[in-house]
C-alpha positions in Angstrom: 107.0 76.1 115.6 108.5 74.3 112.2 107.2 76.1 108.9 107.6 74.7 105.6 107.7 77.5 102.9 107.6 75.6 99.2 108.2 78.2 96.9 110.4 78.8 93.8 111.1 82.9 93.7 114.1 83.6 96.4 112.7 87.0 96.9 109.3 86.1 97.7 110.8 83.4 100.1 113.0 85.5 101.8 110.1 88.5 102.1 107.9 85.1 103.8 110.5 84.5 105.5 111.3 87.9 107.1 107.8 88.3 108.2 107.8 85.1 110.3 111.0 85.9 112.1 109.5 89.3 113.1 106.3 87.4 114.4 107.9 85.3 116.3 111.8 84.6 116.0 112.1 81.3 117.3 110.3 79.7 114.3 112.8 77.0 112.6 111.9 77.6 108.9 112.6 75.3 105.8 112.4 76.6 102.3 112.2 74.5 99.1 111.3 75.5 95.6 109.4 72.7 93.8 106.7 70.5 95.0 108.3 67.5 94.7 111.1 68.4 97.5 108.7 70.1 99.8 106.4 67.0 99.6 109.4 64.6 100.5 110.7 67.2 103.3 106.6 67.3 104.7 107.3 63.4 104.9 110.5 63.1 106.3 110.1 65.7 109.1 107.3 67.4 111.1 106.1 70.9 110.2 102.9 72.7 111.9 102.5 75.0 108.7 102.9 75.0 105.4 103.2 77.9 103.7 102.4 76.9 99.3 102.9 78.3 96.4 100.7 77.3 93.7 102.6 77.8 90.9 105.7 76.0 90.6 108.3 74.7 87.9 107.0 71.2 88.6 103.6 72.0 89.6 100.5 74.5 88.5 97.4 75.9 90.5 94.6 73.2 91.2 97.1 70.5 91.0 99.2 71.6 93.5 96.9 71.8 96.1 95.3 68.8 94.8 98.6 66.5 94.9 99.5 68.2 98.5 96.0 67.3 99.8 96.3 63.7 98.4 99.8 62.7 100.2 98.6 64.3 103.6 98.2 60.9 104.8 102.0 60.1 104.4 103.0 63.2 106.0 105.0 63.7 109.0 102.4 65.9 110.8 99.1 64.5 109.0 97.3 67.8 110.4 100.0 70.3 109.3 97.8 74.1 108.6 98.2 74.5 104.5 98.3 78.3 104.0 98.3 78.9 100.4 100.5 81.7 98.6 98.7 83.2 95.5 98.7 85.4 92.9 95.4 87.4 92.1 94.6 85.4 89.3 94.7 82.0 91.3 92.5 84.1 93.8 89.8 81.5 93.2 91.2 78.4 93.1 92.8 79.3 96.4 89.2 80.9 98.0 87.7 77.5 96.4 90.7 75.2 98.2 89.4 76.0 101.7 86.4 73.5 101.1 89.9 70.7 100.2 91.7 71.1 103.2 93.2 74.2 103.1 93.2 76.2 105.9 94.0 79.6 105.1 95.3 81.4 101.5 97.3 84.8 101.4 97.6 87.1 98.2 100.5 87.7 97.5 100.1 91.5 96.5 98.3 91.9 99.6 100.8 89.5 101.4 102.3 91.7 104.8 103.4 91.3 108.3 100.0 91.5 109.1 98.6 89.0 106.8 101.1 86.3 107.7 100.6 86.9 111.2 97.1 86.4 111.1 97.0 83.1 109.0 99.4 81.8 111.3 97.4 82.7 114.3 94.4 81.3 112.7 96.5 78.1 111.3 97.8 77.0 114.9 95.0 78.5 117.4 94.1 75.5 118.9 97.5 74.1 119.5 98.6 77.9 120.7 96.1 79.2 123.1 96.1 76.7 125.6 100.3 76.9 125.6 100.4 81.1 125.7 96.9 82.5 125.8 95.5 83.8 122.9 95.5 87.5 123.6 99.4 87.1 124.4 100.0 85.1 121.3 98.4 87.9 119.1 100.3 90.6 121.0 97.6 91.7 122.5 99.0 91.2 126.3 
C-alpha cells in the first residue's frame, strides 16, 4: 500500500508515520509539507491514501480540502481514500468534509495507533478484504 502524508510539522509526520509502519511495515510512505507538492506528487504517482493536513503554510482549512477535492480528477489514483488530519478546532469542517469526498478525518489529539489503524482499515476495505480477509487484515486472525 502507497500513503501520501501532506503535512508541514516533522514531528507530527514522523508520529503518522510510526503508527503506519507498526500497522503494517510494508507500507511505502511519502511525506511532503505544503499542498502544492503533495498535489503534484498525488499526480505524478499512485497513492491508495492520503493522509491531509488542513492547515498548511500554503493552504488553510476548507480550502484545502476544497482544492484537494477539485484536482482529484488529475490524480494518479482518481479514487485515492482522503483521511483528514485535524486539530479540534477544524473538528467541523473536517466532520462536514465527509459529505465532499472525504473518507475519513482523525483528531489529532486523539490521533493513536488505534485511530490510524482504523481509518486505514475503513479507507481501503474494499480493495483489502477480498486480497487478505478482513478479520486477518484487522488482526483479528
Amino acid at each position: 500500500m502507497k500513503i501520501l502524508i501532506i503535512e508541514d510539522r516533522e514531528s507530527d509526520s514522523e508520529l503518522l508515520k510510526t503508527y503506519i509502519e507498526r500497522i503494517d511495515d510494508s507500507c511505502q510512505i511519502e511525506v511532503e509539507t505544503t499542498l502544492t507538492h503533495g498535489i503534484n506528487n498525488l499526480i505524478e504517482n499512485f497513492f491508495d491514501v492520503l493522509f491531509l493536513d488542513l492547515i498548511l503554510p500554503d493552504s488553510d482549512g476548507k480550502d484545502t480540502i476544497n482544492t484537494v477535492i477539485n484536482k482529484v480528477d488529475s490524480f494518479k489514483n482518481k479514487t485515492v481514500k482522503i483521511i483528514v488530519l485535524t486539530g479540534l478546532r477544524d473538528y467541523k469542517i473536517a466532520k462536514n468534509s465527509l459529505n465532499n469526498g472525504i473518507t475519513d478525518f482523525i483528531i489529532k489529539d486523539n490521533q493513536n495507533e488505534q485511530t490510524v489503524k482504523r481509518a486505514i482499515t475503513f479507507a481501503t476495505y474494499e480493495q483489502n478484504a477480498p486480497k487478505r480477509g478482513m478479520l486477518s487484515f484487522l488482526g483479528l486472525k
